[in-house]
N, C-alpha and C positions, 0 to 999 in steps of 0.2 A: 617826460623827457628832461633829463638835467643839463644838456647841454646843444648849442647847434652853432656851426660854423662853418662858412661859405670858401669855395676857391673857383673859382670859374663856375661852371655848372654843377661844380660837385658841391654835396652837404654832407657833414659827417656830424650825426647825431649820436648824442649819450643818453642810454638808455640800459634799464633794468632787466635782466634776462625772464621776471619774472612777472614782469609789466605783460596786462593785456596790450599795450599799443606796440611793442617788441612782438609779442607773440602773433599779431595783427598783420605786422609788416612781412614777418618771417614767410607767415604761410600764404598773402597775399601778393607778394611782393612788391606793394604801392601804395603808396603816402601821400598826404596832402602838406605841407608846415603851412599851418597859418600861420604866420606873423603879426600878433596884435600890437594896437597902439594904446598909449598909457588911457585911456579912458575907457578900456577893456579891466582895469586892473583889477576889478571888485567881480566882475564877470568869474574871467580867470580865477582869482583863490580862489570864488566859490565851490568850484570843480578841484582843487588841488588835493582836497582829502579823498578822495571818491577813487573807485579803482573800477573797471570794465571785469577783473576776475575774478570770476566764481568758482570754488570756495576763494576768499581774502587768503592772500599767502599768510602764512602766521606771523611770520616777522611786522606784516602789517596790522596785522589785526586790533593791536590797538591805537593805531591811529586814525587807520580807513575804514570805510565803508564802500560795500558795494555798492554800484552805480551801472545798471547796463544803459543810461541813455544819455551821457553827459551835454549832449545838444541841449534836449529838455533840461534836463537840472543846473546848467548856467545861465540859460535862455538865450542860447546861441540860434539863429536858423541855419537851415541846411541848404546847401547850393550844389548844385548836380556839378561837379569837375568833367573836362572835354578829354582828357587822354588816359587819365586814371579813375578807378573804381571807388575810392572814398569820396567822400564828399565835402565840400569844401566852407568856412566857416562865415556867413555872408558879412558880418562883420568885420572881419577884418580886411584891411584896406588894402594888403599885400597877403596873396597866396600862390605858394609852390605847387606845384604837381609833381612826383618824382615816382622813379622805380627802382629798387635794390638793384645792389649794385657789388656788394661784397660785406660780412659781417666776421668784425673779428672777438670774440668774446675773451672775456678776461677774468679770468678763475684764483688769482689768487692777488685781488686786492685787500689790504688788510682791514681797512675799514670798513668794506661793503659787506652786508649780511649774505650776497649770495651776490652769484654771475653777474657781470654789465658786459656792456660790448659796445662797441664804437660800430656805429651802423653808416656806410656808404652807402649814398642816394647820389643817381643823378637826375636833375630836374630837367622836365620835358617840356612845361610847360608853366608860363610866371605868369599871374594876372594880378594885377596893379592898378587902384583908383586913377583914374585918367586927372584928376586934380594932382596927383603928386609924380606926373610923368612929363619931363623935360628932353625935346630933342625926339621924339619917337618913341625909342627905346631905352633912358635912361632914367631912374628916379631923380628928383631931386629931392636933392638932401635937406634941403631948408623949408622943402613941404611935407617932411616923413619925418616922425620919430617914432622907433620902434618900442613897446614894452621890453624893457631888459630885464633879470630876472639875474642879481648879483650877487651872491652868496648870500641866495637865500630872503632878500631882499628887492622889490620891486624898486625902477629906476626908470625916467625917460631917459630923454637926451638934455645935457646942459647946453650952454651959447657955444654957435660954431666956434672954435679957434683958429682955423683955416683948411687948409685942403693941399693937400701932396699936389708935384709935378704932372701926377696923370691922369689929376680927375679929368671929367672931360666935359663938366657942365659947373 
């Protein structure tokens, strides 16, 4: 996934038409996002060359490798999710549950070697370490930093600067 962004309930993921985890969602129609935290980061790359599809597309071929179990091969465990079918990554400290929701594919970006598509999820279900949860239902932000993943470059979070009119914690 090259990309993920939140609006209310909805998530709109960027994703490779030719990725197993596209091809996953399409026929499943349900997703986990983990959202890892920066002490995941060596986790994570370990799995970023690795692909779930067999044969390797060839435009991958020399970069990746097959991988049909990437839990095993980052040394992630697996945690049974409550509304959806994948499984969820017990690691990490924030996880979505979602179901498709709408996909739009995009056929003639010039730079991509083949199809992406901006994939809509809406999440049914958020489980969140009870250490970084303020107020019931609200993270707090000065207890979370998420792994960011910035052109191409991993990132936490730097010192808060402040916080808008509507945060609410």
């Amino acid at each position: 996934m090259s990309s993920v962004w939140g609006l209310g309930w909805t998530l709109m993921l960027g994703l490779e038409c030719a990725s197993k985890t596209y091809q996953n969602l399409v026929s499943q129609k349900e997703c986990v996002v983990n959202i890892a935290d920066p002490s995941l980061f060596q986790k994570v790359e370990s799995i970023a060359n690795l692909t779930g599809a067999d044969p390797v597309p060839e435009y991958k071929k020399s970069r990746y490798k097959y991988e049909p179990d990437k839990f095993t091969a980052g040394g992630f465990s697996k945690m049974a999710s409550e509304c959806v079918r994948p499984p969820r990554i017990a690691e990490c400290r924030l996880q979505l549950e979602a179901i498709l929701k709408n996909v739009l594919v995009i056929s003639d970006d010039p730079k991509e070697a083949g199809d992406v598509a901006a994939v809509e999820v809406r999440v049914v279900k958020v489980h969140a370490d009870q250490n970084m949860v303020a107020k019931e239902n609200h993270i707090d932000p000065t207890k979370w930093s998420p792994l960011i993943y910035n052109f191409r470059h991993y990132h936490g979070l730097d010192k808060a600067l402040g916080k808008t009119f509507k945060a609410e914690i």
